[in-house]
N, C-alpha and C positions, 0 to 999 in steps of 0.2 A: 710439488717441486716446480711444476710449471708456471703455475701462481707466481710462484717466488722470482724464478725466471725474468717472467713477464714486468710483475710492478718494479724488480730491479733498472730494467730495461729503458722505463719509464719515465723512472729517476734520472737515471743518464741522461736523456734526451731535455730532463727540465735545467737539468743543473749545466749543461756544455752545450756552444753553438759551434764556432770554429776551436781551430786545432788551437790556436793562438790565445782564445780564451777562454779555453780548456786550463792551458800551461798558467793564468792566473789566476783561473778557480780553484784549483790546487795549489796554489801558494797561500792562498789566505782563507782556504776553508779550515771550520774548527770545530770540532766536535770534543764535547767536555762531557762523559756520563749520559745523563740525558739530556742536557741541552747543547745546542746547534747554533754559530753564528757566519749567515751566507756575507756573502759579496752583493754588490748593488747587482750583477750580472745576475747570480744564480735567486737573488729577490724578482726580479724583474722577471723570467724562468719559469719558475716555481708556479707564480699567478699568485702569491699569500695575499688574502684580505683579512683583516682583522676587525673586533669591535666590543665593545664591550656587551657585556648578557643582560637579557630582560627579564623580567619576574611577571609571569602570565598563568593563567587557568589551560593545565590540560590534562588529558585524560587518554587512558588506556583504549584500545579498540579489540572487540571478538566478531568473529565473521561468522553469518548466519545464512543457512539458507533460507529461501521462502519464493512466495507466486504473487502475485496479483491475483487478490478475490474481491467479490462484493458483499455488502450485508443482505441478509435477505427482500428487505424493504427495498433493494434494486435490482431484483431477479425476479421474475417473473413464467411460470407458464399459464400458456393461456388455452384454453379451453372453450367449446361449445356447454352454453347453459342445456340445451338440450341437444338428443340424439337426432341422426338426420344425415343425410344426402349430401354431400359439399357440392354447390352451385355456382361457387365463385371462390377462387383463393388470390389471394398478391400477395408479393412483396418475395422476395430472395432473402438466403444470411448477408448481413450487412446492411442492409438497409433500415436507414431511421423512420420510425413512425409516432409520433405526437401520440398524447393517449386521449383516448376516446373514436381513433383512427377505424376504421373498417377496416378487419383482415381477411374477415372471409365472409358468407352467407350459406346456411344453413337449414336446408327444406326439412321440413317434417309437417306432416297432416294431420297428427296429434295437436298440432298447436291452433288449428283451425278448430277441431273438438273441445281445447278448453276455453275459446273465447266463446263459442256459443254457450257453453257451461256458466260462462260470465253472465251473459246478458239474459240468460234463463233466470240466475239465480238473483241476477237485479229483480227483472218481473216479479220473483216472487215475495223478494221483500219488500216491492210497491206496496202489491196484493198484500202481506200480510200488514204493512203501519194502518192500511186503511181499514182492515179488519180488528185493528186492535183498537186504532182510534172510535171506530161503532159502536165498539163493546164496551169503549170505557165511556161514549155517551148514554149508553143504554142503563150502563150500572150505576150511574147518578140516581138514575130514577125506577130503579130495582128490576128492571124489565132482562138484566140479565146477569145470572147469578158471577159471583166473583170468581169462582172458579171457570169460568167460560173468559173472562177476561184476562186471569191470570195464563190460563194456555196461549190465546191471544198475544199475551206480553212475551211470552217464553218462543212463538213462532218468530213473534219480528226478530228478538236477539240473535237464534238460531239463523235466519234468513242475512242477517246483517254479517255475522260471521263468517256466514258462507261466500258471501262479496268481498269480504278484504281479503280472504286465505286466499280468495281465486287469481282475486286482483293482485295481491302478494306474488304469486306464480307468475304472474304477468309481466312483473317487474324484473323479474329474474332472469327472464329471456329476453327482454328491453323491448317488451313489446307495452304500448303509452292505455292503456282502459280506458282513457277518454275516448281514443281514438274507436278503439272496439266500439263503445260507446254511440258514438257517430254511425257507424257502421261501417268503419274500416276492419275487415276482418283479413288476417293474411296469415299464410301456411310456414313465412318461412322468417329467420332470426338471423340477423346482424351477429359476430364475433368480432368483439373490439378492441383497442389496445387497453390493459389498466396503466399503463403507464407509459412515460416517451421515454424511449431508445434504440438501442441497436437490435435488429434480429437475428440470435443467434444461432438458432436451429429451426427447420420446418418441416413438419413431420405433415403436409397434408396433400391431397391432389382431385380433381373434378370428379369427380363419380363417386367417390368416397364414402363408405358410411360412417359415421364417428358415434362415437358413445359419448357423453359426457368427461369418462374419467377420462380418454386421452389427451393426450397436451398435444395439440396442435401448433405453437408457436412457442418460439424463449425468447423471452425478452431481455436486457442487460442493460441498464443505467450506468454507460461506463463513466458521469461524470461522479459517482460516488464510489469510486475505486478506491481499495486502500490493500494494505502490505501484510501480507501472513507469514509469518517465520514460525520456524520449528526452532524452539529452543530444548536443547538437553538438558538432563537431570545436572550434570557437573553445571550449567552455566544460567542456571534458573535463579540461582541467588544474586548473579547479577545484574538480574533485568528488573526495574521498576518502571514504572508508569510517567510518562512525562519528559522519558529519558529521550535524545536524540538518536536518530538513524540516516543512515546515509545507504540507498540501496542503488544497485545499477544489473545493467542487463551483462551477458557471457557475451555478446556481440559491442557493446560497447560499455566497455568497464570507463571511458576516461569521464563518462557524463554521469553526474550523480543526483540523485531525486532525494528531496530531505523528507522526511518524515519522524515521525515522535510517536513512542508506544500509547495506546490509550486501553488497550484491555490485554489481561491475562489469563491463557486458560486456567483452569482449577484441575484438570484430569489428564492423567502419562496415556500416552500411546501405548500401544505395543512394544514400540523402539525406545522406549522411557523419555519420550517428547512430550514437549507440551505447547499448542498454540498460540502465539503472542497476535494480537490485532493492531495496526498501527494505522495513524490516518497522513495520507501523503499531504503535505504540502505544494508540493510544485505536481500540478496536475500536467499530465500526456496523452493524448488519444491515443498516441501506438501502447499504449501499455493495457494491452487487453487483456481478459479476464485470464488465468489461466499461464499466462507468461511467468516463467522462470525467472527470479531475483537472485543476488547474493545482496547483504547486507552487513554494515560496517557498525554495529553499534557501541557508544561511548560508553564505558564504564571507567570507575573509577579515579573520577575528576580529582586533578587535586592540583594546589597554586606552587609553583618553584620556580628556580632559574631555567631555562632552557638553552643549548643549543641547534644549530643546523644540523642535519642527520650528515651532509658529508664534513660536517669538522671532528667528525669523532673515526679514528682509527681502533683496527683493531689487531692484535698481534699473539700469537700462544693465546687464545681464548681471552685476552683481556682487551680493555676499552680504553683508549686514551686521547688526551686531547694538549692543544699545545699552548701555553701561556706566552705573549711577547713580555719580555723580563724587558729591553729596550729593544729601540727601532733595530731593525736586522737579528735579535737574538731572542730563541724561544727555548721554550724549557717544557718537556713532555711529562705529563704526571698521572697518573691512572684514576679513572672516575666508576660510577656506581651508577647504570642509568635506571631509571624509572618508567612513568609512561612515555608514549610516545604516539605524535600527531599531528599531520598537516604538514610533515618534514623534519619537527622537531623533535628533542627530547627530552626530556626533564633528567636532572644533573641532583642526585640525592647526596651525595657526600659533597658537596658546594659548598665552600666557609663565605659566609658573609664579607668578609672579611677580601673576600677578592672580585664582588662586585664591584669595583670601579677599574679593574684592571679591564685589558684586552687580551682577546682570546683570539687564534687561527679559526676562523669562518671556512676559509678555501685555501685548500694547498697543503692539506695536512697530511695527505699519504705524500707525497715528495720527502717533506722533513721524515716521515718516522724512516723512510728507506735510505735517506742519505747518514740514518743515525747507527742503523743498522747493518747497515755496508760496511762502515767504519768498525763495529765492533766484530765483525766477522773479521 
């Protein structure tokens, strides 16, 4: 009743200025059924613009939640190759580090024990190619039996694999074998970045012992973010691949980030959800991992006439819109909307037949209340 009240109220205020052309609006106002024909005053009033309708592509919209994630290939923890003493840490969360970056340094005195392990096991398969090579100049000229050459052959192999598996180890902890080699021998190992980004967590501190398995660092490639929505079982059918999206944050809904679906989970939740992956188009660094979406996604595109969402009234549960029959005279007639988007709506019961006419754009609740005023 208030409602009513009110846009009553409304009306009055569009259709009368003074008392004087009040007493003229009512001489020549006229209301016939559904159609309305004003005075230049109560047009002027009113605010009516009219025009005629376009024929465009539009589509339905379902609102979804979802976060800001990344794919794995941009997350990261990072870890000491080996166990040991933390000697050195940098870096805080947030901060960017390039990869191959130094995060920390890592003592342990086992790693002195396997580079001598190295250069022992070089020596020995000096020693063994030049014993093998003896025995195979001996066995040309029968001085030593093939069996003595063949063990021979089987030490150097043995010795040679003993050097890469070591060296292999080596590598692991980024420590160079050449360098062993030379005779740089050192106790302790670099921890570096695999990748550039932001640091999301730090789990380390000076004195520290680490094992291998713990993750000392998280790393986040926030430049390959992209958009995870929870679709439900009722609205799984309308989600395909390629479709658009439009998502935005609970703090600022007016700014919208487009994005397009590119994978679908295959497996329900608990909640009979299912994961959609979407990759952003308009990239944001405040959109960090983890952040809260809603999501706008298009379905069910389809091409018709449209209207402005405010030319369409609505009255007892029905929709209506105003035709200009001529200049200053409109005629209201109930329509059947479809999708709706970007302000408009698609108009499904349309007769072709009335695309060249013009249609009330602005100023259409005035008419329906001046029409309804009168039938009260």
């Amino acid at each position: 009743m208030k409602r009513f009240i009110t846009i009553i109220c409304t009306a009055a205020l569009l259709f009368s200025c003074s008392k004087k052309e009040e007493t003229e609006a009512k001489q020549t106002f006229a209301v016939s059924g559904d159609q309305i024909t004003l005075t230049d005053l109560q047009q002027k009033n009113a605010g009516i613009e009219t025009k005629t309708l376009g024929n465009q592509n539009i589509a339905n919209r379902i609102m979804l939640p979802g976060q800001i994630s990344v794919p794995p290939e941009a997350m990261s923890g990072v870890s000491s190759a080996s166990g040991g003493i933390v000697k050195m840490a940098r870096y805080m969360p947030g901060n960017y580090v390039s990869k191959g970056q130094t995060l920390a340094v890592v003592e342990n005195p086992q790693l002195a024990k396997l580079q001598q392990d190295y250069l022992q096991a070089k020596s020995s398969l000096g020693y063994a190619r030049k014993d093998y090579e003896r025995q195979k100049y001996l066995n040309q000229y029968q001085a030593s039996s093939n069996k003595v050459t063949q063990r021979a052959l089987n030490e150097t192999q043995t010795q040679n694999a003993a050097v890469r598996g070591i060296a292999s180890q080596l590598h692991s902890y980024g420590i160079s074998p050449e360098r062993v080699s030379a005779g740089n021998i050192q106790k302790s190992t670099s921890v570096t970045a695999p990748i550039s980004g932001y640091i999301s967590n730090v789990n380390v501190t000076l004195g520290q012992y680490v094992s291998p398995a713990e993750v000392l660092y998280t790393i986040v490639n926030s430049n390959v973010t992209h958009l995870e929505l929870k679709v439900f079982e009722k609205d799984l059918n309308k989600i395909a691949v390629g479709q658009r999206v439009y998502a935005f944050t609970n703090q600022n809904s007016e700014k919208k980030y487009a994005a397009t679906v590119k994978v679908i989970g295959k497996d329900f939740a608990a909640d009979r959800s299912v994961l959609v992956h979407c990759d952003l188009t308009d990239k944001d660094e405040s959109l960090i991992p983890g952040t809260f979406m809603n999501a706008e996604v298009e379905v069910n595109t389809e091409e018709g006439f449209v209207i402005p969402d405010d030319a369409i009234v609505t009255w007892e549960n029905r929709q209506y819109i105003f035709e200009e029959v001529k200049p200053k005279t409109y005629r209201m007639f109930a329509v059947t909307m479809g999708n709706s988007e970007n302000g408009y709506t698609e108009l499904l019961n349309f007769d072709m037949k009335n695309a060249g006419k013009k249609f009330v754009t602005k100023g259409a609740y005035p008419l329906l209340m001046a029409i309804k005023i009168v039938e009260e």
